[in-house]
N, C-alpha and C positions, 0 to 999 in steps of 0.2 A: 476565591482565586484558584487554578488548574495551573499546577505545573505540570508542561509536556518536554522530556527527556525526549530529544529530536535526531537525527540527520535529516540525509536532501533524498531518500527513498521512496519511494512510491508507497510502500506500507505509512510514511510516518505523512506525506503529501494527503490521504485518506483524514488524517483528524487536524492536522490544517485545516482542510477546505470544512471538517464539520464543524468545530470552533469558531471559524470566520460564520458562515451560516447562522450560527445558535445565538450569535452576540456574546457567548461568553467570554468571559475577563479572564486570560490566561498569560504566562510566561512562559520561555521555550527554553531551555536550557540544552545547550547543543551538546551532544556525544558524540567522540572524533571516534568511528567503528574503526576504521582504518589505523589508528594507534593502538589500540587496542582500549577502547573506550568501554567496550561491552563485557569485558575480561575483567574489571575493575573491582574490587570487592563490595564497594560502596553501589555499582549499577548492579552486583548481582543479590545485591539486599533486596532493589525493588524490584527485577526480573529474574528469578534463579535461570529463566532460559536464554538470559544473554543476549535477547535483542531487543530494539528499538522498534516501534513508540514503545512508552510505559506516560500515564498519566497520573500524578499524587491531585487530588480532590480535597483541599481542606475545609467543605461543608459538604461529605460523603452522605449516605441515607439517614443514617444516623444524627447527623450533626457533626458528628468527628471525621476527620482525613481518612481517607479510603485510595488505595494506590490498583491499580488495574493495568495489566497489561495483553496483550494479542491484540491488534486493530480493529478486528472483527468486536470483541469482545468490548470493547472503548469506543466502538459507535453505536454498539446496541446499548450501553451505559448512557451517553452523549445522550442521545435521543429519548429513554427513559427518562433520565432526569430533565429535559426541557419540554418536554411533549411535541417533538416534532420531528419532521421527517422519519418517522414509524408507525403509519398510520394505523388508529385502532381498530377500523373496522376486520374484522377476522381472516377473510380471505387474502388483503391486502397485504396485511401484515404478516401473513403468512408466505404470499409471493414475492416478500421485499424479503424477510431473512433467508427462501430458500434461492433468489440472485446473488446476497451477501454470501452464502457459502459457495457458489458455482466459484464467486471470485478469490475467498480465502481457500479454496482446497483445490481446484481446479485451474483457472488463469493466473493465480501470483504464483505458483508453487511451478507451473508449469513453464509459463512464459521465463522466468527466473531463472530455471534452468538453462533455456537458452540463452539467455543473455550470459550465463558463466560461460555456458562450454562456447560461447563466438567471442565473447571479451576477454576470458580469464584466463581460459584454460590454457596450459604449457605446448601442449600439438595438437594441431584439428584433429577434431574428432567427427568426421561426415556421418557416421552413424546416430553420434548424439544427438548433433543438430540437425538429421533430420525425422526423428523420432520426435524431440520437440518441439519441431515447425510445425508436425503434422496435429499433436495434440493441440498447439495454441491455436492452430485452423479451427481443428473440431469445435472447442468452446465458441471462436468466434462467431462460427455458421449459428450455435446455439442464439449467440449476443443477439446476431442482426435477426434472426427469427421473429427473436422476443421483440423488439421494436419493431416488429411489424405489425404487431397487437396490440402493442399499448405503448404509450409514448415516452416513459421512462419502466426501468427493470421493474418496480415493485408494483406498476400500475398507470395509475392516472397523474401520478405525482412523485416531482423528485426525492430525492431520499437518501439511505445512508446506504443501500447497493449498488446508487450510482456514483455515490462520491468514494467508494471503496473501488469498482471498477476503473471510471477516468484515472487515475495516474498511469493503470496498466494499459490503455489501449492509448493516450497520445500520442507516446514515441512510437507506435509501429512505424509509420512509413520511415526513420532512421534507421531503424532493425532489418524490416523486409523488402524496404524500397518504396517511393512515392506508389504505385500499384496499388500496391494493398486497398490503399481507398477508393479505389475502382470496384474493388469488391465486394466492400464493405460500405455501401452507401448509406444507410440508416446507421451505422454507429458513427460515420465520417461526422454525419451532420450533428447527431447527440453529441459530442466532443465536441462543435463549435457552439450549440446553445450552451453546455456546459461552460465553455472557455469564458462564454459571456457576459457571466454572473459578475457582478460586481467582487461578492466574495470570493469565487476566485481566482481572480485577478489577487484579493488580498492573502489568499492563501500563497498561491507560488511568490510573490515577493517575499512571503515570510522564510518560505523553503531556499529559497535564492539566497537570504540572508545565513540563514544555517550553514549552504553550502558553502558557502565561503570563509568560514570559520573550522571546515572540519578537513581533515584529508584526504585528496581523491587517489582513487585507487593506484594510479601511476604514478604518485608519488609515496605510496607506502612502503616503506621496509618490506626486504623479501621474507624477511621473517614473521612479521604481523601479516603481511599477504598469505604466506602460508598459515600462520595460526587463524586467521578470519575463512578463511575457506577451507579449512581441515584437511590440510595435506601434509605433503613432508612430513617432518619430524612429526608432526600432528596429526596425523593423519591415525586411523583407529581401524585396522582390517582385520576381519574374520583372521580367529584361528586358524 
């Protein structure tokens, strides 16, 4: 059995969709980020970095429980340990982790960004957001490239750089507008085969179920809205 320490985020949506995929037997134990779920002593036993996913393994390599956290790092594990979607052959596997990092360092870090400074932040900031529309362009133009070559990111076959990307590229047209998918034809349509899967279908009903368990940002205390986004009182600036 895999306990997964969850919200409804797109990082924790990633090992959703690879759980449902893998068949594996797992529990989801939801973390209210917005309460300060990730502040908790107890979640910072198995994440000293404070965020969600974190997944415990109690039949880890070993035999004994093994807890692992970053998503990136809990789908190249996922995969390890079931033998799939990572494909062995050397190049492939090589083209599928170096999609997984475009999407861990590149599109979540980047896209994320704007989503703060257009949802969170206290006053528009036009500068911010459009320094990060333009970076989440670049990656994109990267995305739809690469599907013009080969039919999912790693290759010839789905996998865990694509289940790590889809959360971040669905909501575009809510973020930049219906348009976007004008643009982006080859990821438009990756995103509906994706949608298709049976698993995940079962994954976002799992993440739907989270959601609704934990607290959404407009209902958070301004004080946990500042302590989760590091500002105010919170907030940590250069000498």
């Amino acid at each position: 059995m895999i306990t997964l320490y969850a919200a409804d985020s797109p990082n924790v949506v990633k090992i959703h969709l690879a759980l449902e995929e893998m068949g594996l037997a797992y529990r989801t134990v939801p973390i209210d980020v917005m309460a300060g779920g990730t502040f908790a002593p107890d979640f910072l036993r198995i994440n000293p970095n404070g965020k969600v996913p974190v997944i415990v393994d109690e039949t880890g390599p070993t035999g004994a429980p093994v807890t692992i956290f970053e998503s990136g790092a809990i789908l190249i594990y996922l995969a390890e340990k079931t033998g799939r979607f990572l494909p062995t052959d050397a190049i492939e596997r090589y083209q599928t982790l170096q999609w997984l990092m475009v999407q861990m360092s590149g599109l979540g870090p980047i896209l994320g960004q704007f989503v703060h400074f257009r949802l969170f932040a206290p006053e528009q900031d036009d500068y911010a957001l459009s320094r990060y529309a333009t970076l989440t362009r670049r990656v994109l133009d990267a995305l739809e490239a690469r599907l013009g070559d080969a039919p999912w990111l790693g290759g010839s076959g789905y996998g865990i750089a694509d289940m790590a990307t889809f959360p971040w590229i669905r909501p575009l047209a809510r973020l930049f507008g219906p348009e976007i998918d004008d643009d982006y034809p080859r990821l438009t349509q990756w995103v509906e085969r994706i949608s298709a899967r049976p698993a995940t279908a079962r994954a976002l009903d799992a993440v739907e179920a989270v959601g609704r368990l934990t607290t959404p940002p407009g209902e958070a205390s301004a004080e946990n809205r500042d302590k989760v986004f590091g500002r105010g009182a919170h907030a940590r600036t250069p000498a």
